[in-house]
N, C-alpha and C positions, 0 to 999 in steps of 0.2 A: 513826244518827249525826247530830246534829244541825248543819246547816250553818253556817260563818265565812265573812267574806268580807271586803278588806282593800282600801283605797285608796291613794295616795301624792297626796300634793298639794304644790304648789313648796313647798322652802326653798331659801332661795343657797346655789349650789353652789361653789368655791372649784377652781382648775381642777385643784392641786398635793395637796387633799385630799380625803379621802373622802368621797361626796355623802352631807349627812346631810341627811334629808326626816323631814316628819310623815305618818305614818300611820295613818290610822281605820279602825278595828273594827269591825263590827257583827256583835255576838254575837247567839246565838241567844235566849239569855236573859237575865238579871241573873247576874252572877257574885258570889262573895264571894271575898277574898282566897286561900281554900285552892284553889277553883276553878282561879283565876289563875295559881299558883304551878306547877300541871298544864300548865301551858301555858308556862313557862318567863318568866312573869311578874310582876310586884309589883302588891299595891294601888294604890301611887302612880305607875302608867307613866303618868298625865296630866303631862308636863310640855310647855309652851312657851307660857304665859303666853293672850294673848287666842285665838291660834288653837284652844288644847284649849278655852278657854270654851266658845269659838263650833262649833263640832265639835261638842260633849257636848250642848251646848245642844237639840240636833234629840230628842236620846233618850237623856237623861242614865244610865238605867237599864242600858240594853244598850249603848252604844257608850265604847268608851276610842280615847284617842289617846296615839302611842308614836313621838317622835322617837331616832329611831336610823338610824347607818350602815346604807344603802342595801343595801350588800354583805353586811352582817351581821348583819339583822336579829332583833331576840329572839324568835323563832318558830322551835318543832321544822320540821322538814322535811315538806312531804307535809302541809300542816297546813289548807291553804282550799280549800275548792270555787270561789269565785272570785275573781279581783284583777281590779282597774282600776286605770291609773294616766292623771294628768290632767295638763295642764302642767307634770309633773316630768321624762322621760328628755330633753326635747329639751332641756335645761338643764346635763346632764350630761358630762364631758369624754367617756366612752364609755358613750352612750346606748347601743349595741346589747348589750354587757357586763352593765350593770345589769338590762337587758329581760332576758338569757339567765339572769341569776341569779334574778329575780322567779320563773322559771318550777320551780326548786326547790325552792320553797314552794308550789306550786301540787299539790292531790292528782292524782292519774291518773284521766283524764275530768270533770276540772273546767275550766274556763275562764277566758281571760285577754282580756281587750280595753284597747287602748293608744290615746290620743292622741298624734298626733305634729304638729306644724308643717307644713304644704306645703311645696315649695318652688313658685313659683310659674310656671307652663311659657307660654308667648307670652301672656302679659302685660306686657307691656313698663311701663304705671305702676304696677301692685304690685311688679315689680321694682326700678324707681327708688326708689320709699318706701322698699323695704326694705333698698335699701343707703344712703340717707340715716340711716335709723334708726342702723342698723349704725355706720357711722361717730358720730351723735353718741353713741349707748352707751358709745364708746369715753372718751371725756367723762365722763357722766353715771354711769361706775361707780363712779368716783372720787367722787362728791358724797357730804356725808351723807344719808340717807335722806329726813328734812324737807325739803330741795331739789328731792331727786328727785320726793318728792309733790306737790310746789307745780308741779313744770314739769309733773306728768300734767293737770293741771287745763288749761289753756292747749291741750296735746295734742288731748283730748279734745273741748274745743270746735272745736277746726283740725277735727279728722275730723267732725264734724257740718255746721258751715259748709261744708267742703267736699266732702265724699262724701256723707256719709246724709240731710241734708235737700234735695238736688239728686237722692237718689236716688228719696226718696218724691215728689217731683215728678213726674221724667220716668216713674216706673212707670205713672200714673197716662193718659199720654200712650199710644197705641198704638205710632204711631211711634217712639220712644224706649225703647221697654220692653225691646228686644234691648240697647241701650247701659246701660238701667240693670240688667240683672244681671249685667253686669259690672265693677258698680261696688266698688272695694273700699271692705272695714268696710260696706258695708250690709248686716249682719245687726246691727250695734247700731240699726236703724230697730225692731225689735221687743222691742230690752234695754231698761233701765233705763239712765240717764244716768253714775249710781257705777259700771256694770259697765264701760262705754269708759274711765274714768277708769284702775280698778284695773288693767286692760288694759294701758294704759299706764304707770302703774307699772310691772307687772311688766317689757314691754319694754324700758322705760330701766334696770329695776336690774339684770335678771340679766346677770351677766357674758360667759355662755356661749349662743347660740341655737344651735343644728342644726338643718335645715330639710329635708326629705326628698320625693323624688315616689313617684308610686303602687308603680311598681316596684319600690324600696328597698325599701317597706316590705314588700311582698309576698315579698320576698329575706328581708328578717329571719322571716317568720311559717315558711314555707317551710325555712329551714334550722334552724330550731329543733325541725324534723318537728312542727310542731302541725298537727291533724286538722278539716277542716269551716270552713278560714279563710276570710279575707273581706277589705277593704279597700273603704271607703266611703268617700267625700268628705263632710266637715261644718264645713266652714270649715277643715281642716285633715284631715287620714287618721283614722280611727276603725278600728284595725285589729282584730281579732276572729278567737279559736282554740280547739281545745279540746284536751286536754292528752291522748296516747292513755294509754290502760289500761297497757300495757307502754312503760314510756319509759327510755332508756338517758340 
């Protein structure tokens, strides 16, 4: 049986309706339409304008992208070997809901691994940031999107000015090397300058953040009986399971 494997990647989620996200495919092969239709699919599941471009764009051949209800997605059951989802559940009005239904698409002894948010535990100034943020979100959801973009620029230089270009400083310093891995957002010291931007973007416009410690997460992998789990720090929980043979 040749393997499928499924992503979700953010779209706004709306707290009153059902999260509808894009999600990318990558099949095993090139499919044709009758292929498709085996799978409870159309020709045309590419819709949502630049995102399927840029999606298709990597392997125009073998991968389709299919925005649909979260809950409902056009996929038989029992149907991928494996999912990942990426800055979509922590966006969600009930992230762990959506997590528990991804894993009914998931075949038995396939596997799932989730990004989720940290919440941030005795750091007192990623704390503070993150309820400044918090607060002007509350603002900024309201804006049209063209606003919203224009204030990520301005964001994103703040976080360089004042975190990541002080952090590649003091790394550099002996004495200061314990203070600079503590520094927040210095891991955009090794991104691209559009990736803190888009960053911010998404912070300012999603309406919904949930933020989670290791615990939590390990509560959700844990009561969903997934087999072989994990829970790793990556700027955020990188949670990882495998689905057993016999699942109720």
């Amino acid at each position: 049986m040749p393997k499928k494997k499924a992503s979700t990647s953010t779209k706004k989620a709306a707290a009153k309706k059902s999260p509808e996200v894009v999600m990318w495919l990558r099949l095993p092969k090139p499919m044709k339409p009758a292929e498709l239709s085996k799978l409870g699919l159309k020709g045309d599941v590419c819709f949502g304008g630049d995102t399927c471009i840029a999606a298709t764009s990597m392997n125009a051949e073998a991968d389709l992208v299919v925005q649909a209800d979260l809950h409902h997605p056009p996929f038989p059951l029992e149907s991928f070997d494996f999912i990942y989802s990426i800055g979509v559940l922590h966006h969600l009005p009930d992230p762990e809901a959506a997590f528990q239904n991804l894993l009914r698409y998931l075949k038995p002894g396939g596997e799932i691994q989730i990004y989720l948010y940290w919440q941030p535990e005795r750091r007192s100034i990623k704390s503070a940031l993150l309820s400044a943020v918090n607060s002007v979100r509350s603002l900024t959801t309201r804006l049209p999107r063209w606003a919203v973009h224009g204030l990520a620029y301005p964001s994103a230089i703040a976080a360089f000015v004042f975190f990541v270009w002080p952090y590649q400083l003091m790394k550099r310093v002996p004495a200061l090397r314990g203070v600079a891995s503590n520094m927040p957002m210095r891991q955009y010291a090794v991104l691209p300058f559009r990736v803190c931007v888009n960053d911010q973007l998404d912070r300012f416009s999603a309406p919904i953040e949930n933020r989670y410690t290791k615990t939590e997460v390990e509560a959700w992998l844990s009561s969903a009986g997934l087999k072989k789990f994990q829970v790793i720090p990556n700027f955020g929980w990188l949670g990882t399971g495998q689905k057993p043979e016999s699942y109720a």
